[in-house]
N, C-alpha and C positions, 0 to 999 in steps of 0.2 A: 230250908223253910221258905227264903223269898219266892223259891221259884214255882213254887205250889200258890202262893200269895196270889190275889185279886189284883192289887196291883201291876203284876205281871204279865199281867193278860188285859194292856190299856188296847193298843194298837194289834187288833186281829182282825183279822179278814171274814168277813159276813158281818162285819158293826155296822149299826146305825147311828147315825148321830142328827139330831135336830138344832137347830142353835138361834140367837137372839143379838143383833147387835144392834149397836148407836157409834157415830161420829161426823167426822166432821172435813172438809175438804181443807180448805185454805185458811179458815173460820170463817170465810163467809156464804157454807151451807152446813146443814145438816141431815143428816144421813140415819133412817132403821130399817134393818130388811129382816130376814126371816132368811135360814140356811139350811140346806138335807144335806147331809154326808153318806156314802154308801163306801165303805170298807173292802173293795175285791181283793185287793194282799195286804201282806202287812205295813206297806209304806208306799200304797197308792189308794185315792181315792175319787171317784165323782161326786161334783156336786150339781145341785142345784139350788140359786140363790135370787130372793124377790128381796129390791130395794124402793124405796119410796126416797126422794132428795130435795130439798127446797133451799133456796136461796138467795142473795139480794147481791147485786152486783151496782152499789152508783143508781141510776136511777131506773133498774131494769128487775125487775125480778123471775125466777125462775124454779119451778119445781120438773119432776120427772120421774117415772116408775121404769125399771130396770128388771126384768127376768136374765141370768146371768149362769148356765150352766157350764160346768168346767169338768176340771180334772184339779186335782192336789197333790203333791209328792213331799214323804219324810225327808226334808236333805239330811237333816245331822238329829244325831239323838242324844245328848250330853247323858240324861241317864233318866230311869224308864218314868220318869214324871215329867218331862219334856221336851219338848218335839220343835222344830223350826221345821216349817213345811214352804215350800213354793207353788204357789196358785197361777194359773191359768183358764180365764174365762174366755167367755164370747158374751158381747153386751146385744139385748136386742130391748127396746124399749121404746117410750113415748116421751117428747119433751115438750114443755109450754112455757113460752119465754113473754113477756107483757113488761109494756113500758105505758107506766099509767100516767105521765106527762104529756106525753102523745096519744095516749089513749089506741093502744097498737096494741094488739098481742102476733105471734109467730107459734107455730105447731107440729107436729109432725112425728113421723115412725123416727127411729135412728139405731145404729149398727155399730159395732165397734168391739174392741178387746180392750182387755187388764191384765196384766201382770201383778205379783205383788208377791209380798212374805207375810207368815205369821210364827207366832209364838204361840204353843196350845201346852197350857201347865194343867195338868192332872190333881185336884183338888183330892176328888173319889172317882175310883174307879167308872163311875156312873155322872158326874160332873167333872168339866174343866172349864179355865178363862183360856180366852187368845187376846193379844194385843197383835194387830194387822196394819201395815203399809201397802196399799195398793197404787197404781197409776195406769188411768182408762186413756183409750184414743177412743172419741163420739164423731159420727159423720151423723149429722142429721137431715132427713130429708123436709126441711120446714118448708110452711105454702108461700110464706116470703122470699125464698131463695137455699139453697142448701150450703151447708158450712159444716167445719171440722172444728174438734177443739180436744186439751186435752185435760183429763178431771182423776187429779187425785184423790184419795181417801184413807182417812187413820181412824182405826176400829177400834173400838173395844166392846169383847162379847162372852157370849157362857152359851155351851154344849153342853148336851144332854145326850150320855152314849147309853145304847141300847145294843148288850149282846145277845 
């Protein structure tokens, strides 16, 4: 009987999934983007992911928008309601850095990769959460000088799968 079940048929190839997260870097930013999954096997996936980031560092603040497409892979499957998967982006985005003491702001395109894990638990076959650790490298080309940096992030979100 399971294997006829709906459940059974979380992770197949031609899934769509859309998805919604929030978090947070250090705590001191915060993080919601928007995520498309496209399903080609059953334990790999593309993605494409838009983040929006804002946050205060001491007397500097800092927001930035993040287009973020990858690839995902199932490493381990414990049993068929969840999945640890390893993500793989490329960061391509705009940052805006402003120090209003100074009355300065800095801008610009910037490039970079992410690595990360998730955990995606199968509620319904048609909904799951993930809890996510990611860790980006950002090179940004600001008009004030260009610089690197490195920006983590911890997620929590909800997929909506679509077979």
């Amino acid at each position: 009987m399971w294997a006829v079940s709906p459940l059974s048929l979380l992770h197949i190839k031609d899934t769509h999934t859309v998805g919604l997260r929030a978090g947070t870097g250090w705590g001191d930013t915060f993080d919601v983007g928007l995520s498309y999954h496209y399903y080609f096997h059953r334990r790999w996936s593309v993605v494409g992911a838009f983040d929006y980031e804002k946050g205060f560092f001491e007397k500097s603040g800092f927001w930035c928008v993040n287009f973020m497409p990858g690839i995902e892979g199932a490493i381990w499957q414990p049993t068929r309601w969840l999945y640890l998967h390893g993500t793989a982006n490329a960061l391509v985005g705009y940052d805006h850095w402003e120090n209003k003491d100074l009355n300065k702001n800095s801008h610009g395109a910037s490039i970079g990769l992410a690595l990360g894990i998730n955990l995606e638990f199968y509620a319904l076959p048609q909904l799951s959460f993930t809890l996510a650790a990611q860790q980006g490298w950002k090179y940004s080309f600001l008009n004030t000088g260009y610089t690197h940096y490195f920006c983590p992030l911890f997620t929590a979100g909800v997929r909506y799968n679509i077979q």
